[in-house]
C-alpha positions as CSV (number, residue, x, y, z in Angstrom):
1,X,208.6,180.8,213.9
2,X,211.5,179.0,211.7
3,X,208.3,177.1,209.8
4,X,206.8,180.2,209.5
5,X,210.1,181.6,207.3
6,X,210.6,179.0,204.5
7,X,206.5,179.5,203.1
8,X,206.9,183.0,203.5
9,X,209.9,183.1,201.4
10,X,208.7,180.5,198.8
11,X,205.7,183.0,198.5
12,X,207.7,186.3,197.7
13,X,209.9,184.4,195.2
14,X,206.9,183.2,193.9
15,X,205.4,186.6,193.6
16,X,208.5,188.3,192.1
17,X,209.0,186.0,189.3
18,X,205.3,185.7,188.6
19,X,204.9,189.7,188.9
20,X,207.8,190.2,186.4
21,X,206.7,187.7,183.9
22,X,204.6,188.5,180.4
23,X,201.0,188.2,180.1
24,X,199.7,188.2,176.4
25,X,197.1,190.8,175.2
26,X,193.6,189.6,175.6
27,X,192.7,190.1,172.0
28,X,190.7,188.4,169.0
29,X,193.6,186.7,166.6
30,X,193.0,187.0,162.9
31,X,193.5,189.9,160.4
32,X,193.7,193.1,161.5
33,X,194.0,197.1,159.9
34,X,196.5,199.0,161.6
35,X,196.7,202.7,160.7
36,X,199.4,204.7,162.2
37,X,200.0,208.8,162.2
38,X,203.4,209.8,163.0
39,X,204.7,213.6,162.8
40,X,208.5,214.0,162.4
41,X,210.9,217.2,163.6
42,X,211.4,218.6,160.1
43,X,208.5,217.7,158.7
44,X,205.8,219.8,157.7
45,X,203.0,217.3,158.5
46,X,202.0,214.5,159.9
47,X,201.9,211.7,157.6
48,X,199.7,208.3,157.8
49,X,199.9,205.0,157.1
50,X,197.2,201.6,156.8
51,X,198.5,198.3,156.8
52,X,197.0,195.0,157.9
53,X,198.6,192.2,160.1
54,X,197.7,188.7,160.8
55,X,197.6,188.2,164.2
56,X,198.3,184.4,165.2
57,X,198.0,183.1,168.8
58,X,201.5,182.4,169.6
59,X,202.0,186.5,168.8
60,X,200.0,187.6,171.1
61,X,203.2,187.2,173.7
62,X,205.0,189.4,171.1
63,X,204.2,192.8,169.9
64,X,201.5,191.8,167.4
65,X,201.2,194.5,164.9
66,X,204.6,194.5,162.7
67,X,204.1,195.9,159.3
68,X,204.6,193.4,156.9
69,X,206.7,195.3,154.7
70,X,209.1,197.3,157.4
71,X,211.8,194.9,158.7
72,X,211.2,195.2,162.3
73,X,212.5,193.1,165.3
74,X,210.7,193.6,168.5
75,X,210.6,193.3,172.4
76,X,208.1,193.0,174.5
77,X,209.0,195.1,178.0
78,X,206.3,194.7,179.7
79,X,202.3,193.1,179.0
80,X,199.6,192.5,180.7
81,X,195.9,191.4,179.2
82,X,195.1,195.3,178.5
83,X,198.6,196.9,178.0
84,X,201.9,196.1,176.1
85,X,205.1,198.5,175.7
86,X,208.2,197.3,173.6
87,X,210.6,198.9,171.8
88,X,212.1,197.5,168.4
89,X,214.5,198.6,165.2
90,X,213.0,198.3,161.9
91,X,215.0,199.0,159.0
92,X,212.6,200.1,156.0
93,X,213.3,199.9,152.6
94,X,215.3,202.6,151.1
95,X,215.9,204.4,154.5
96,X,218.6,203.6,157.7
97,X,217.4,202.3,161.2
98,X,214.1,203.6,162.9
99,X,213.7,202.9,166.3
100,X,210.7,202.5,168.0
101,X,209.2,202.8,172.0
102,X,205.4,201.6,171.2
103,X,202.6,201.6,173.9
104,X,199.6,199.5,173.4
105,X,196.4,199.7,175.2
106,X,193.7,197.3,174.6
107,X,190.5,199.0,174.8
108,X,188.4,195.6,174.3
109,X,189.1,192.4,172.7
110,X,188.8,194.1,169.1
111,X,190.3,197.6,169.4
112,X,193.8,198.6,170.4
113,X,195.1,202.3,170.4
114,X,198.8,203.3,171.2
115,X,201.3,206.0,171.2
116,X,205.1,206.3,171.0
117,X,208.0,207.6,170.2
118,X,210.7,207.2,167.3
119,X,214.0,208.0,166.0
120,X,215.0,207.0,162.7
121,X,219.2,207.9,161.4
122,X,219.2,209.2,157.9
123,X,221.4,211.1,155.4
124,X,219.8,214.2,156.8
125,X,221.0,213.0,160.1
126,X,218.9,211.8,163.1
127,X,215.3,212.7,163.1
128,X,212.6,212.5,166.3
129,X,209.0,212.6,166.4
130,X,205.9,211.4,167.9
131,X,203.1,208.4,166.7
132,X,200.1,207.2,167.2
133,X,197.8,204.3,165.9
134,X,194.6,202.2,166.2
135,X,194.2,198.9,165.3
136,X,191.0,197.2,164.4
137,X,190.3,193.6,164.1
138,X,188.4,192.8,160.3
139,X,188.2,189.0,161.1
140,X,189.5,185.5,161.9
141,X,190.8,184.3,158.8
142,X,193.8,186.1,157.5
143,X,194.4,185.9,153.9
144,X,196.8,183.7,152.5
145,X,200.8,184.6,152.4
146,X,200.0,187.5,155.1
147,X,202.7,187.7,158.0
């Protein structure tokens, strides 16, 4: 029985730390187009947005899709090959912190949709609203000076 007790530990260990750990998202690196529709309490309308990324290898362990332009810093939560939620603070030019709670579902290898949610402090005071974006990858080579 006592031999029985020190696998059997070694194996839940094993499972808890490997369970809690980060899998990257099982997609194609290169450029991508990210568009992104967000609708804000106060606002009368939706607004949208198209920006493209390069996606590197090592970033696939981090959210992937940061506008290039927006100042962000971001963590992962949680990711497996098909899903990734993080949260991050960007601090866009011109306006005050906008915080972020992104999820990320990749629908193949080439497509990735996602929702969240986002707060952003201003000198109209603090503002809520709603997102959503698709992500589509253009190709392997990302142009030179892209982030």
């Amino acid at each position: 029985m006592r031999k029985l007790i020190l696998p059997a530990s070694v194996l839940f260990w094993t499972t808890l730390f490997t369970a809690g750990g980060l899998d990257p998202l099982n997609i194609k690196t290169g450029l991508w187009e990210v568009t992104m529709t967000s609708k804000v309490n106060l606002l009368p309308a939706p607004t949208t947005s198209t920006y493209k990324s390069c996606v590197r290898k090592e970033d696939l362990n981090q959210y992937p899709f940061t506008d290039p332009d927006a100042n962000c810093n971001w963590k992962v939560i949680h990711s497996t090959g098909s899903e990734m939620e993080a949260s991050g603070t960007c601090k866009p030019e011109g306006m005050g912190n906008v915080t972020f709670n992104m999820k990320l579902e990749a629908v193949n290898t080439e497509n990735v949709k996602g929702t969240g949610q986002l707060t952003a402090n201003g000198p109209a005071g603090t503002l809520n609203g709603i997102y959503s974006g698709m992500a589509k990858w253009i190709g392997a080579i990302c142009p030179k000076g892209l982030k």
